[in-house]
C-alpha positions, 0 to 999 in steps of 0.5 A, spaced: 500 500 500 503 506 498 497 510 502 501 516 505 497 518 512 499 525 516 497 526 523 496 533 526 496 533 533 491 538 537 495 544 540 496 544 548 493 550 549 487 546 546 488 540 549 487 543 557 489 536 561 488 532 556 494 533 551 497 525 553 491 522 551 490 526 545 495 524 542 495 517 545 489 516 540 491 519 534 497 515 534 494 508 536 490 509 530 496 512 526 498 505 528 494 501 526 494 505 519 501 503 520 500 496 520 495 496 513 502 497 510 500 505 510 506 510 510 504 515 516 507 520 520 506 526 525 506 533 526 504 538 531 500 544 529 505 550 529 508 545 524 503 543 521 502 551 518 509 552 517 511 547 512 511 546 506 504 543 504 504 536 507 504 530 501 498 525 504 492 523 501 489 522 508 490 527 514 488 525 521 486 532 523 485 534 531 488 541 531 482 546 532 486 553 531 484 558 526 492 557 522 491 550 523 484 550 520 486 554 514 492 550 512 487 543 512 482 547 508 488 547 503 490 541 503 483 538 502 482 543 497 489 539 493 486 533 493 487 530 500 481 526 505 481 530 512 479 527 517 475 531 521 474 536 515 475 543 517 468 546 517 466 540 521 472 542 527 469 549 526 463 547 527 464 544 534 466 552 536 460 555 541 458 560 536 456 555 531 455 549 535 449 551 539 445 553 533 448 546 529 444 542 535 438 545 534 438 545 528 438 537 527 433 536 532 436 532 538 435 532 545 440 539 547 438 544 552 435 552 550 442 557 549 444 563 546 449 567 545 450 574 547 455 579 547 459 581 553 460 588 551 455 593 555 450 595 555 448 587 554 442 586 549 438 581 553 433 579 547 438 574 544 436 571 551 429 571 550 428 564 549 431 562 556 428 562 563 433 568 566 431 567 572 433 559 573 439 557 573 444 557 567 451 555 564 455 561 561 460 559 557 466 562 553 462 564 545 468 560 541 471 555 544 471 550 548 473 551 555 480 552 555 481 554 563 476 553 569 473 559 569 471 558 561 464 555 564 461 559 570 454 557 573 450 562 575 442 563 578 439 569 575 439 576 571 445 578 577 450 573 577 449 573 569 450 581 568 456 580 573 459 573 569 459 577 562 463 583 565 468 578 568 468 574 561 468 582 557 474 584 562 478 577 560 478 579 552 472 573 550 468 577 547 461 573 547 458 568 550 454 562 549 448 561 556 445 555 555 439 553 560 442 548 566 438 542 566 439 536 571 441 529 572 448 525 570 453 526 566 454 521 561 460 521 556 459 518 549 464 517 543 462 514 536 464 514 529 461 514 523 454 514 523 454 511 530 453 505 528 461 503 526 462 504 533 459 508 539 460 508 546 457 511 553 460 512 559 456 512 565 459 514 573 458 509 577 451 507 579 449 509 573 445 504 570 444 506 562 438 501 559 439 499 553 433 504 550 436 510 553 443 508 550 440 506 543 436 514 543 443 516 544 446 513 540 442 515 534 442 523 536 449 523 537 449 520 529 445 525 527 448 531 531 455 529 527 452 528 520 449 535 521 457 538 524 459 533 519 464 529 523 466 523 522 470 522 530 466 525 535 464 525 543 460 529 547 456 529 554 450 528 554 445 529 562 440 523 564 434 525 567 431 518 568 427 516 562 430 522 557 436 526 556 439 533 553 446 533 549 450 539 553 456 539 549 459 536 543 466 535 541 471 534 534 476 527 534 475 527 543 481 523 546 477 516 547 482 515 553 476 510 556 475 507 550 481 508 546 484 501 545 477 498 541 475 506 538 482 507 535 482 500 530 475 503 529 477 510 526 483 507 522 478 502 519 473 508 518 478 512 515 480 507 509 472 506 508 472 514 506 479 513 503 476 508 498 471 513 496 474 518 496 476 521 488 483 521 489 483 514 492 490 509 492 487 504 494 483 498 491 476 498 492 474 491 497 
């Protein structure tokens, strides 16, 4: 096989706590790959923007920064399959991810986003209860320190949260409705129906009805972000649920070792369809 892979590593400012087993996925699936016969290789993100343009037919993409994602336009643009796209990996930013769920019709609590700058323009809430709690999350990215999701209970602890976001340079705010229940995390690939997983506390019991709903949604949602590597958290509320977060290529580190032979084997699937395939159709 003379498939040439690159894998671009997420940027650790991107990956808060998390940069060992972010790159620990992608390079189990790296290996697998590597075992196929493919030639691969690695780059972290700075790396990946100042090179040369990379020579791959298939790139493994978890970097999420703006140069980065410019870079993997143009590679895509030059012919090589990237996974996951760059307009997926942006649609995973708050200011299109909120309205992308809703947009696919599954399960996710009432959210907006408002600007931090005052005076504070309150419609862009008035689908939300103000008076009953809610999360206030920073309006681009995901959270990248601990002060990046904030509860709050009311107009005044908001108000007060949007200054502080204002003062630290974030610009808007994504204020999503608090619901409550159990944190459960799942991951998928494909459609779901290649591979998914959830992850429940312990104590938790997740019946098989709940998990198929989430499995379908959690397809669903990624088809819409166009994502072919995908995770998320959903909260459980005894017989229903509401998916609260949604995240491009997560580390899988509960589940990597049976996720990453997954992702490899959906990765030469595309590649086989894909108009510059090198590789024989099964």
């Amino acid at each position: 096989m003379n498939l040439r892979i690159l894998g671009v590593y997420r940027e650790v400012e991107f990956s808060p706590g998390k940069v060992g087993a972010d790159r620990a996925i992608l390079d189990a699936v790296l290996a697998h790959l590597r075992a196929t016969g493919a030639q691969t290789s690695a780059l972290d993100a700075a790396s990946f923007v100042a090179s040369t343009p990379p020579v791959a037919d298939l790139v493994l993409a978890m970097c999420q920064g703006g140069p980065a994602l410019s870079r993997l336009a143009a590679t895509a643009e030059s012919g090589a399959l990237v996974v996951n796209s760059a307009l997926a990996i942006r649609n995973c930013y708050r200011d299109l991810l909120g309205a992308g769920l809703t947009n696919a019709r599954v399960p996710t609590p009432e959210g907006a986003l408002i600007q931090t700058a005052q005076p504070f323009d309150w419609r862009a809430l008035r689908t939300l209860e103000l008076s009953a709690p809610m999360y206030v999350k920073r309006g681009d990215l995901h959270a990248l320190a601990p002060d990046d999701v904030q509860r709050v209970e009311g107009l005044e602890q908001l108000e007060a949260t949007l200054i502080r976001f204002a003062r630290r340079g974030i610009g808007r705010a994504y204020v999503q409705q608090e619901v409550s229940g159990v944190v459960v995390k799942f991951y998928g690939v494909g459609t779901g129906d290649e591979y998914f997983s959830a992850v429940a506390p312990e104590g938790f019991r997740l019946h098989d009805g709940l998990r198929h709903d989430l499995q379908g949604a959690g397809g669903v949602a990624a088809a819409a972000l166009g994502l072919e590597v995908w995770g998320g958290d959903a909260i459980f509320d005894t017989d229903r649920f509401a998916i609260v977060d949604f995240n491009d290529w997560p580390s899988f580190e509960r589940v990597r070792e049976v996720a990453a032979p997954v992702i490899a084997r959906r990765c030469l699937t595309l590649m086989r369809s894909h108009p510059a395939a090198t590789l024989p159709a099964k």
